[in-house]
LUMBA-264200 format. One record per residue: residue in one letter; x negated, y negated, z of N, C-alpha, C in turn. Coordinates in steps of 0.1 Angstrom, whole numbers, padded with zeros to 4 digits, always signed. Example, Ala and Ser with C-alpha at 12.3 -4.5 7.8 and 13.67 -1.06 7.14 Angstrom:
<sites>
a-0132+0057+0078-0123+0045+0078-0132+0033+0078 s-0128+0022+0071-0137+0011+0071-0129+0000+0079 
</sites>
This chain:
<sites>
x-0240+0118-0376-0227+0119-0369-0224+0107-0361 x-0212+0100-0361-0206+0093-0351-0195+0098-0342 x-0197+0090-0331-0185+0084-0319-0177+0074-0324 x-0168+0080-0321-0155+0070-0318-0151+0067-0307 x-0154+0056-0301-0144+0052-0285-0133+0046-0291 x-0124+0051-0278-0112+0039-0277-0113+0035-0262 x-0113+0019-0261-0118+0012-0251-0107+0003-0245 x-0106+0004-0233-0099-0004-0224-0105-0014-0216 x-0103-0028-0219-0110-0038-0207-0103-0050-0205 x-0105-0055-0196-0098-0069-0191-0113-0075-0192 x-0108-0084-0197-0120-0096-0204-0121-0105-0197 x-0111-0106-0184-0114-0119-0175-0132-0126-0179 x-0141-0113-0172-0149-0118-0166-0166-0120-0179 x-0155-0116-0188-0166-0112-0199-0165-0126-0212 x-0173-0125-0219-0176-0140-0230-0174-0135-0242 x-0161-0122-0243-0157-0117-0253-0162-0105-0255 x-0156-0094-0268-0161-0086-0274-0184-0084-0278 x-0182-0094-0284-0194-0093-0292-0202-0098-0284 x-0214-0092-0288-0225-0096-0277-0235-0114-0284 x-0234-0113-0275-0244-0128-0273-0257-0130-0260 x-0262-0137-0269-0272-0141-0261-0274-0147-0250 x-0275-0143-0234-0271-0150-0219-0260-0147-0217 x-0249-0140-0222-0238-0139-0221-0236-0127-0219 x-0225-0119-0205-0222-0108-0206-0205-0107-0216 x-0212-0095-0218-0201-0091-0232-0198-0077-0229 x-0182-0074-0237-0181-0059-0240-0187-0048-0247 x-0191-0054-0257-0205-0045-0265-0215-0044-0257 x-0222-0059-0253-0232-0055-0242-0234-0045-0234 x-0220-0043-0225-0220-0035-0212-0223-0018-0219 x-0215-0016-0227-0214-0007-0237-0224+0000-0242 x-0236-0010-0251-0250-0001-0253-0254-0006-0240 x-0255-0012-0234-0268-0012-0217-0263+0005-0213 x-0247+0007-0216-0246+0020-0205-0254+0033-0216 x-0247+0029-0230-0253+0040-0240-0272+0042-0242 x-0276+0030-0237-0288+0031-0239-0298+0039-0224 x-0283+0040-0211-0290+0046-0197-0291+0061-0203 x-0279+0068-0212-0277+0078-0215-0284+0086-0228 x-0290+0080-0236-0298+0081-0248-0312+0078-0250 x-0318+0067-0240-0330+0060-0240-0337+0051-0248 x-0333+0052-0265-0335+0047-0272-0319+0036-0270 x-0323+0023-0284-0312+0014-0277-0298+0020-0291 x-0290+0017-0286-0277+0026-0295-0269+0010-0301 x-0264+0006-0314-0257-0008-0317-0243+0000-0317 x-0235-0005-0311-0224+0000-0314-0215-0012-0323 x-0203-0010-0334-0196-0014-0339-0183-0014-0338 x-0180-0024-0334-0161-0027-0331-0152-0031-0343 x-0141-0026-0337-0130-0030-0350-0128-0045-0354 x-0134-0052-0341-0129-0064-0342-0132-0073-0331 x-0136-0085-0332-0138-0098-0323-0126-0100-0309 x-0129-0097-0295-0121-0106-0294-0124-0113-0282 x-0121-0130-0279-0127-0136-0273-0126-0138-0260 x-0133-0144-0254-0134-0149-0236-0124-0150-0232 x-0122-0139-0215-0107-0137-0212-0096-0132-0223 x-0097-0121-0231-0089-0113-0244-0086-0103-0239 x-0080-0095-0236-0079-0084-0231-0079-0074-0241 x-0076-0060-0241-0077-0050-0245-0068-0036-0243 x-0058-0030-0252-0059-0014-0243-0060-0008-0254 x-0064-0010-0269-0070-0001-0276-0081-0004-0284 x-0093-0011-0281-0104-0014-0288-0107-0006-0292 x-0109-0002-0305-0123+0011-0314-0131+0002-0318 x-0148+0009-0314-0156+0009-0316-0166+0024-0319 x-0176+0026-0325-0181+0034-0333-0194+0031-0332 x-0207+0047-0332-0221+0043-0328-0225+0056-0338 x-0239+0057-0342-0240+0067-0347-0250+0074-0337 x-0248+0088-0333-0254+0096-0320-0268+0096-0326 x-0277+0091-0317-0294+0096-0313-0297+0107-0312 x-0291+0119-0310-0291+0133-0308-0279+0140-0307 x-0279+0152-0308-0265+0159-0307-0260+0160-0291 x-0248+0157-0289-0241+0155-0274-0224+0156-0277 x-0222+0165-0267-0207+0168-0266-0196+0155-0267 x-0190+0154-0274-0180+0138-0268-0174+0136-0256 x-0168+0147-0252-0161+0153-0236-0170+0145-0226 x-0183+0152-0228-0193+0151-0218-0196+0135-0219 x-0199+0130-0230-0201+0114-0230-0192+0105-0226 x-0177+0108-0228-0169+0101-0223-0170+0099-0209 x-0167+0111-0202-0172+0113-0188-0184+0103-0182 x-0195+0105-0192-0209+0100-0185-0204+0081-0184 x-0198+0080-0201-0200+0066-0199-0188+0060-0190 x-0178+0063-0186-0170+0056-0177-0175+0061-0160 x-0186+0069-0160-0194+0066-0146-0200+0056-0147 x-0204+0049-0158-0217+0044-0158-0211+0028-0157 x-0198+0024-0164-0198+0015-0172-0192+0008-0156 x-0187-0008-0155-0182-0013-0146-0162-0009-0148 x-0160-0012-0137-0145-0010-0135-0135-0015-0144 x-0140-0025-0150-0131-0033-0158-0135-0029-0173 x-0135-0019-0175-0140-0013-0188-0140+0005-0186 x-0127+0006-0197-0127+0022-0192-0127+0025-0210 x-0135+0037-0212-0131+0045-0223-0122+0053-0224 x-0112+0053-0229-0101+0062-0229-0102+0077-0239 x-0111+0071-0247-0111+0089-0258-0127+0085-0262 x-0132+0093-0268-0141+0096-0276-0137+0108-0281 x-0145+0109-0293-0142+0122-0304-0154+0115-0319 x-0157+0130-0322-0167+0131-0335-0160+0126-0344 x-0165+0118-0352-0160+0115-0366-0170+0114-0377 x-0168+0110-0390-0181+0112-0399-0192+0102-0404 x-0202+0101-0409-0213+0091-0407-0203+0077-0416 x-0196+0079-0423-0187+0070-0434-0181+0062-0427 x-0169+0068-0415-0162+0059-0405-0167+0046-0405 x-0159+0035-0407-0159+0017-0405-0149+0015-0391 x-0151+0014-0383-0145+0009-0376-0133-0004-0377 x-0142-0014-0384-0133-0024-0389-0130-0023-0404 x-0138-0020-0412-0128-0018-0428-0123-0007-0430 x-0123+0001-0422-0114+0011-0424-0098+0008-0417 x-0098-0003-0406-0080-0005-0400-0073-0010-0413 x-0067-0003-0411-0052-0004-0419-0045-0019-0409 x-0039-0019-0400-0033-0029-0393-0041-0028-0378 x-0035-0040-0368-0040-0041-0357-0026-0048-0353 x-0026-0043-0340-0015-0048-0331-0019-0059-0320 x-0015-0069-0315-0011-0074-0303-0002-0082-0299 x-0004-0080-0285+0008-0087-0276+0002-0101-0270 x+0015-0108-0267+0009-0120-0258+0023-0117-0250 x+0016-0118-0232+0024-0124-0221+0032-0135-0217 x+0042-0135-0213+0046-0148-0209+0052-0149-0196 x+0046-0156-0188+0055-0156-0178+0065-0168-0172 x+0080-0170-0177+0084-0178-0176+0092-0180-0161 x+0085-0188-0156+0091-0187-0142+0092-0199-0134 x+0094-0209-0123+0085-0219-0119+0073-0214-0110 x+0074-0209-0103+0064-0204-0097+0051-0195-0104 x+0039-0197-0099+0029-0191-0102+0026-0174-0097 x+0019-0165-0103+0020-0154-0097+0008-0154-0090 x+0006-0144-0081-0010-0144-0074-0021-0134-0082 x-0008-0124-0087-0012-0115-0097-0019-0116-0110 x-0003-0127-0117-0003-0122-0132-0008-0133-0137 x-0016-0142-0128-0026-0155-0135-0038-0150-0142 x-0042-0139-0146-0051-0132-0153-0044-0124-0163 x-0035-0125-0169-0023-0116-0177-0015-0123-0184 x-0011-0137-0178-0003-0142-0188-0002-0154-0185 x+0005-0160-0193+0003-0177-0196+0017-0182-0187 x+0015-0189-0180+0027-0191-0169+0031-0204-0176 x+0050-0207-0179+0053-0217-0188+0066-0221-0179 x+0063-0230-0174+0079-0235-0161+0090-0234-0167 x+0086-0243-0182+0101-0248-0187+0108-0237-0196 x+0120-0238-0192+0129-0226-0197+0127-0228-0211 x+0127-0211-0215+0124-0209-0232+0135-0199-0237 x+0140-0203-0250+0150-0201-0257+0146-0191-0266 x+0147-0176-0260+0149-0167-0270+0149-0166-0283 x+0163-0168-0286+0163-0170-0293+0158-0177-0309 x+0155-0185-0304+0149-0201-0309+0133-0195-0314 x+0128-0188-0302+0117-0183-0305+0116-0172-0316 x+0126-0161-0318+0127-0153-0325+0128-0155-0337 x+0137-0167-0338+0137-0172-0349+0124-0178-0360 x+0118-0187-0351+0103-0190-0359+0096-0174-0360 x+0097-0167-0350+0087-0153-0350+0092-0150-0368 x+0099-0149-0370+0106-0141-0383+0100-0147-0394 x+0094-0164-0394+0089-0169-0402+0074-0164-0408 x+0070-0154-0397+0056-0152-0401+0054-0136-0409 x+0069-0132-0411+0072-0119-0411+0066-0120-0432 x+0055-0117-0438+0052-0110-0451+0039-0116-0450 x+0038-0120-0465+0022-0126-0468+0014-0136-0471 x+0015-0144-0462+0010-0159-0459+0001-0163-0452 x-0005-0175-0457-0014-0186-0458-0012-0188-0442 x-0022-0184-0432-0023-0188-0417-0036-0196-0420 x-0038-0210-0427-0045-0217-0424-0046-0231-0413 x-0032-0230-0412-0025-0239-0404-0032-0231-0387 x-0035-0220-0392-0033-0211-0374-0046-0207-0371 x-0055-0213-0377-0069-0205-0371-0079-0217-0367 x-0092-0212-0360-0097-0227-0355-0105-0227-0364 x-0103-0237-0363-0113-0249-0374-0131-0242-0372 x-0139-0247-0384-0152-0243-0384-0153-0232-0382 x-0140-0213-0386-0148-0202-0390-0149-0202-0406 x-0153-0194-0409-0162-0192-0421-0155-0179-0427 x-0144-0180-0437-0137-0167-0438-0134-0165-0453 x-0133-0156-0463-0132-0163-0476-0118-0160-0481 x-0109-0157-0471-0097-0157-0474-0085-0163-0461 x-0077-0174-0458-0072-0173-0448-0054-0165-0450 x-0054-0159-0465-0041-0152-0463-0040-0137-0457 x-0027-0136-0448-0033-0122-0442-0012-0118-0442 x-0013-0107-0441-0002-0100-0443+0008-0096-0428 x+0017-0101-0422+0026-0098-0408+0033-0085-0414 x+0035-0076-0405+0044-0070-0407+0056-0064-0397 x+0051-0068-0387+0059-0070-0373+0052-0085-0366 x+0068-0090-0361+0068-0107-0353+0075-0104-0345 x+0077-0102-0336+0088-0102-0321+0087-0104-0312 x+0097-0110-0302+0099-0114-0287+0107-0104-0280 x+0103-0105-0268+0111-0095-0259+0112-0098-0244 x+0122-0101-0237+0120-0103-0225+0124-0093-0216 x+0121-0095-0204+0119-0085-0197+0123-0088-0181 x+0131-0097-0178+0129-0107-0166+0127-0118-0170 x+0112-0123-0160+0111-0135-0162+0100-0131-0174 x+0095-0122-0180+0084-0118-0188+0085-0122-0199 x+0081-0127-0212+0085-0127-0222+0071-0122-0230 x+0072-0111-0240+0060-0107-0247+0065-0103-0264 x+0050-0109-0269+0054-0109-0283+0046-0106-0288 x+0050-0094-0298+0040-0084-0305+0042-0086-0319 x+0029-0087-0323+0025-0085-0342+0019-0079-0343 x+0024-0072-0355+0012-0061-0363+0008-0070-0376 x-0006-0070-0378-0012-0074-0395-0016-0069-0396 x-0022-0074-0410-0036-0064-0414-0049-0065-0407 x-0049-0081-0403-0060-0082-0399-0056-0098-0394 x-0063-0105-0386-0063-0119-0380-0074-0124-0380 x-0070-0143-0384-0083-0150-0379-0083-0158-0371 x-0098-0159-0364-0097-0166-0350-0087-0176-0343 x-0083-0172-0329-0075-0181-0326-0060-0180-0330 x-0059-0172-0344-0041-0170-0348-0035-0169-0340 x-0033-0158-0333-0022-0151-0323-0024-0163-0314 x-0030-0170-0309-0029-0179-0297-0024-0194-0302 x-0024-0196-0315-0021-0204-0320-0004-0207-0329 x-0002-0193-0329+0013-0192-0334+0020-0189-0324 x+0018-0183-0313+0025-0183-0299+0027-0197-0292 x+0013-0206-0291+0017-0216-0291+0028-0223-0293 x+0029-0223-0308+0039-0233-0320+0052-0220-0316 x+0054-0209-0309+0067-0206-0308+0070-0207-0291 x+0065-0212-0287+0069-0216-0273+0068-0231-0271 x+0066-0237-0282+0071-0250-0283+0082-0251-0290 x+0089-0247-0301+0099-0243-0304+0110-0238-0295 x+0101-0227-0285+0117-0223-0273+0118-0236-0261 x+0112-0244-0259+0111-0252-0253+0120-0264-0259 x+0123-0266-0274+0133-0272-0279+0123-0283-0281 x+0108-0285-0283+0103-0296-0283+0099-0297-0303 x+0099-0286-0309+0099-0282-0322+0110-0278-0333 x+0113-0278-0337+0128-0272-0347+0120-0259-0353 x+0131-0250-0357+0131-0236-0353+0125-0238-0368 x+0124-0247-0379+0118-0239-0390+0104-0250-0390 x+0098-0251-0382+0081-0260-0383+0074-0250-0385 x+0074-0237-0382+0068-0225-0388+0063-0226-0401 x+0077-0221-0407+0079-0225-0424+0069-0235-0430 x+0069-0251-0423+0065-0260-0426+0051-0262-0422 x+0046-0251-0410+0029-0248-0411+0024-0240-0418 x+0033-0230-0425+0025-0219-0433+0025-0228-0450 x+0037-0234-0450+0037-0243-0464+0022-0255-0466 x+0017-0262-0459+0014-0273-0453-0004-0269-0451 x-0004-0259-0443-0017-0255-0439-0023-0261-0435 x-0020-0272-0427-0025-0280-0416-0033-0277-0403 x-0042-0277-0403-0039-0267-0385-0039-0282-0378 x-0040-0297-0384-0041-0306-0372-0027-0313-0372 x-0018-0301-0372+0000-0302-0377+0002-0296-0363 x-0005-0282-0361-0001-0272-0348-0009-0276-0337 x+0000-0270-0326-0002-0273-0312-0017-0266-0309 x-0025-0267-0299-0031-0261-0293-0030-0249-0289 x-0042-0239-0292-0038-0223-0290-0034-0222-0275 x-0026-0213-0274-0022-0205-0254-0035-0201-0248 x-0035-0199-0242-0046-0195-0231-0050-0184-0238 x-0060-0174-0234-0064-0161-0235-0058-0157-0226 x-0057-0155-0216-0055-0145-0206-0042-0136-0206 x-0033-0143-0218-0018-0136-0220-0016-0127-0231 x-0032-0127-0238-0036-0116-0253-0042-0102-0249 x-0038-0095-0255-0040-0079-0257-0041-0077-0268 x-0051-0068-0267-0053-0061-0282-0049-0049-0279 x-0033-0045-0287-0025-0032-0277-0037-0019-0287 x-0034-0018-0305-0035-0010-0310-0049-0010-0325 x-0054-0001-0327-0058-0003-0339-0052+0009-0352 x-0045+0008-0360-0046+0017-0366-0052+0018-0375 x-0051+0038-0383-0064+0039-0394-0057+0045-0404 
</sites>
């Protein structure tokens, strides 16, 4: 029998998802707490990578139980146990088959923007602060380029190891909100660095420093040493996983 969490964390302070060696991580924190509660050590498995300073409000991850224990009661135990910046939001039984990651159908996220001149005291852990006024529209426009099933070789960092870089958009959007600007995709799946790397290339675009169809001409091209430098982490969320 397995657990299912759904996990909440701000990554500020963490060296990503996956655990590493010297490095505090979200998996780390995760079995250290499952292993105060079980004794033996527990691996848990995530839907998905995500890196230093990434945030989070629906991570699934999945463990298979050491002994039989209530989910109710575990949820409970492990958000005493875990640090503040890391909350479990659900746990629930599911069956020994469950994949956490090959079983998502799509994954959701957002990127922040905060377009403003001034800095926040706040939202410098949330979102990427961009002075120069950005064109909506302009942005929306490229967003729409990434909209079916294309080649993001142009969008991922160099030296991962993947045997496919085609991946499927099925939502690209902008939305502002104030000074806020946030942009949500749904795929099937992403490779390293994408979402911070096509946010990028559309907030250079709203900035008027790119023409609204260089999109086009990075997914054609598959360049990545065409595209700008990925945005920061700190303006990425991993909103959703679906199954």
């Amino acid at each position: 029998m397995q657990i299912k969490l759904t996990i909440e964390y701000d990554g500020t302070n963490y060296s990503g998802w996956q655990f590493q060696s010297g490095q505090d991580s979200i998996q780390a924190r995760l079995e250290a707490a499952l292993e105060r509660i079980f004794t033996p050590a527990v691996r848990v498995r995530g839907s998905g990578r995500t890196d230093a300073g990434v945030h989070a409000r629906g991570q699934v991850a999945a463990f298979t139980l050491p002994r039989a224990f209530d989910a109710a009661e575990l949820h409970r135990a492990l958000n005493a146990i875990l640090p503040n910046d890391i909350v479990i939001l659900n746990a629930e039984t599911v069956g020994d088959d469950f994949d956490p990651r090959r079983h998502a159908t799509s994954r959701v996220y957002e990127y922040r923007v905060l377009n403003q001149e001034t800095r926040s005291a706040f939202e410098h852990r949330y979102a990427w602060l961009v002075r120069d006024p950005l064109a909506l529209d302009r942005m929306n426009e490229a967003a729409r380029s990434f909209i079916g099933e294309h080649d993001f070789a142009a969008f991922r960092s160099l030296g991962t190891e993947v045997k496919s870089t085609v991946r499927r958009v099925h939502v690209s959007e902008w939305h502002r909100d104030g000074a806020y600007l946030t942009y949500r995709i749904e795929a099937s799946s992403f490779l390293r660095h994408m979402v911070r790397t096509m946010v990028a290339t559309m907030v250079e675009t709203g900035r008027g420093k790119l023409p609204t169809d260089f999109v086009a001409q990075l997914l054609q091209h598959r360049e990545r040493s065409m595209a700008p430098a990925g945005a920061p982490p700190q303006g990425l969320f991993l909103v959703e996983v679906r199954y």
